[in-house]
N, C-alpha and C positions, 0 to 999 in steps of 0.2 A: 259123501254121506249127507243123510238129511241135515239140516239145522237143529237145534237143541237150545232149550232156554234155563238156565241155573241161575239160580237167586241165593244171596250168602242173608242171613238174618242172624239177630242177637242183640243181646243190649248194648246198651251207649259205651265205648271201651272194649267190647272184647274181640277186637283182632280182625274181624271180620272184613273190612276195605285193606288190609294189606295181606290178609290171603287173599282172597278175590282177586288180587294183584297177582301174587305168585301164581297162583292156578293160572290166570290168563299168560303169563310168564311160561309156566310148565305146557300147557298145551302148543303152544305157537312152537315153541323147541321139538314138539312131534310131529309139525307142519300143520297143522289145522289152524283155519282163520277164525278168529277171537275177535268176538267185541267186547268191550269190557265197558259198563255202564253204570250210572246210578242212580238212584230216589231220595227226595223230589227230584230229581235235575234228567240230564239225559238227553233233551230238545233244546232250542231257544227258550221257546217257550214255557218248557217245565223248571226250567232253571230260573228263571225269572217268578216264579214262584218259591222255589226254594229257598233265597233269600227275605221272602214276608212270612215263610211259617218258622223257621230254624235262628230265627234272630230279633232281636226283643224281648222283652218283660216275660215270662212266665205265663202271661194269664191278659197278654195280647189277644190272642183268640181264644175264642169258646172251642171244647170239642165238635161240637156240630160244625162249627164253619170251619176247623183242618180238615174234616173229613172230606167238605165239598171243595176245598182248596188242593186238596192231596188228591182227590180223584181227577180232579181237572188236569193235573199235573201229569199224573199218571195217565189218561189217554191221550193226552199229545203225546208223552214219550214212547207209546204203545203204537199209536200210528206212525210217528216220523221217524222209529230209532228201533224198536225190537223186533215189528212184524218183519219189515222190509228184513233185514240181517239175517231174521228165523228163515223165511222163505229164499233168501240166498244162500240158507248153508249153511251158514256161521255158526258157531259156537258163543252163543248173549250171555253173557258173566253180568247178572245186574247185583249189585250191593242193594239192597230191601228192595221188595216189594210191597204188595197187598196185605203180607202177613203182618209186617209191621205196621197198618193204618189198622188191623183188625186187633193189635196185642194196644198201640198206645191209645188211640181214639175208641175200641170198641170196649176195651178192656178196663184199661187202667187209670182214665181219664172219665168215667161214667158206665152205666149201663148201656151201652150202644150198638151193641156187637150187630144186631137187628137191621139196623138202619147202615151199617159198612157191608152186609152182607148183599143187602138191595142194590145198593149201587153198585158193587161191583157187580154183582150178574146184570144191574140194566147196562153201564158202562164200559166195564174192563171185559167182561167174559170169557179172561184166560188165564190158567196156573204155569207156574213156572213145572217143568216137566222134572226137575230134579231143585233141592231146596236143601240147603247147608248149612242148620243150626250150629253156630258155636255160641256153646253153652260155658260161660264161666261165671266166679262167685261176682255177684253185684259190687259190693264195696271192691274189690281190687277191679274191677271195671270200671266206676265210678271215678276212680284216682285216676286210670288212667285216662280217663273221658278230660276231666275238670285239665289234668297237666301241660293237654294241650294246647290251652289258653287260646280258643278262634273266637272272631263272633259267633259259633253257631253254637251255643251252650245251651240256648233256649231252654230245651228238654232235660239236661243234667242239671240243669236249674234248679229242678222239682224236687230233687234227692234221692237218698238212698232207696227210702220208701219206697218210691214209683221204682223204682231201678228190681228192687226184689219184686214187686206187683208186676212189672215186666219179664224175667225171667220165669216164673212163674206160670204168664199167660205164652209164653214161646213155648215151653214145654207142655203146653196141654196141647197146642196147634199140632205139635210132632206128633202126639198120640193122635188125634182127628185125621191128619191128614198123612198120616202114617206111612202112603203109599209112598208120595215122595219125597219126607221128609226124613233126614239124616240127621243123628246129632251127632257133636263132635265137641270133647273135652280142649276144651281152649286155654286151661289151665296147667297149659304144657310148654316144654320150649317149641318156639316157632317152628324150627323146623320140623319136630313130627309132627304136629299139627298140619304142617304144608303136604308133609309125605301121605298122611291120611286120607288127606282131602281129596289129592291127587288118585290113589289109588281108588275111589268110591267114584268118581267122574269117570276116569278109565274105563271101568267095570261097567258104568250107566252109554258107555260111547257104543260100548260091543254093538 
């Protein structure tokens, strides 16, 4: 089969990096090679970014410079780590993408949606070909974000607030891009959640 690229998004907590797991999990079990990846990180390079946007103060950076920080990110990961996989074949499971610099930096962080829109078409100029909204309530996202006590709280920093301002802007992105985006009740036990997931990938593999 050809290669296939799927992005999981959602706000800070809801589930989304341990399904992205399973799924990569469920597919390998039907013999398809999986990469499983993530944003910022993914490269050397993009990873080494990862840790100056995701860790510190709140209000470390401006919007404007994570955007150009997150896109640099994201084309080294795009050159060194999704093309290369996509054109082998693989099946690319990235935990965020682009939609998520267009919901926190375009969104929820300022009026900027304008200027994440530009750069990705001058820089990235590719969608993920299938896109895995788990959609669940903020506040129990929020808990579970904060519980897991990493450095990288940077963003759960910000609060509730931002957390519904982001839910919010992921679900208008579903409606926009409608074609490949999916949403899924994350406010469910794991496992149907996984089971769902699984079958909407399945049905996108035909």
């Amino acid at each position: 089969m050809s290669g296939i690229f799927i992005s999981f998004e959602g706000i800070d907590g809801s589930g989304k990096s341990t399904q992205a797991k399973r799924l990569a999990d469920a597919l390998r079990h039907l013999g398809l090679e999986v990469l499983l990846t993530r944003e910022p990180g993914g490269s050397p390079g993009a990873e080494e970014i990862r840790s100056l946007v995701l860790e510190g103060a709140p209000d470390r950076w401006s919007a404007e410079t994570e955007i150009l920080l997150f896109t640099a990110a994201r084309r080294d990961h795009l050159e060194k780590t999704i093309l290369p996989a996509v054109a082998a074949g693989k099946v690319v499971i990235c935990d965020r993408f682009a939609d998520s610099t267009r919901v926190y930096q375009g969104i929820t962080r300022g009026d900027l949606r304008a200027k994440v829109d530009v750069l990705h078409r001058e820089m990235i100029g590719r969608e993920p070909d299938l896109t895995l909204l788990i959609d669940m309530d903020p506040q129990t996202g929020l808990a579970r974000a904060k519980g897991r006590q990493t450095a990288e709280e940077r963003f759960e920093d910000f609060g509730l607030d931002m957390q519904v301002r982001m839910r919010a802007g992921f679900l208008d992105l579903a409606q926009e891009f409608s074609n490949r985006f999916r949403v899924v009740d994350g406010d469910r036990d794991a496992d149907v959640v996984a089971d769902e997931i699984t079958a909407l990938v399945r049905k996108a593999l035909v």
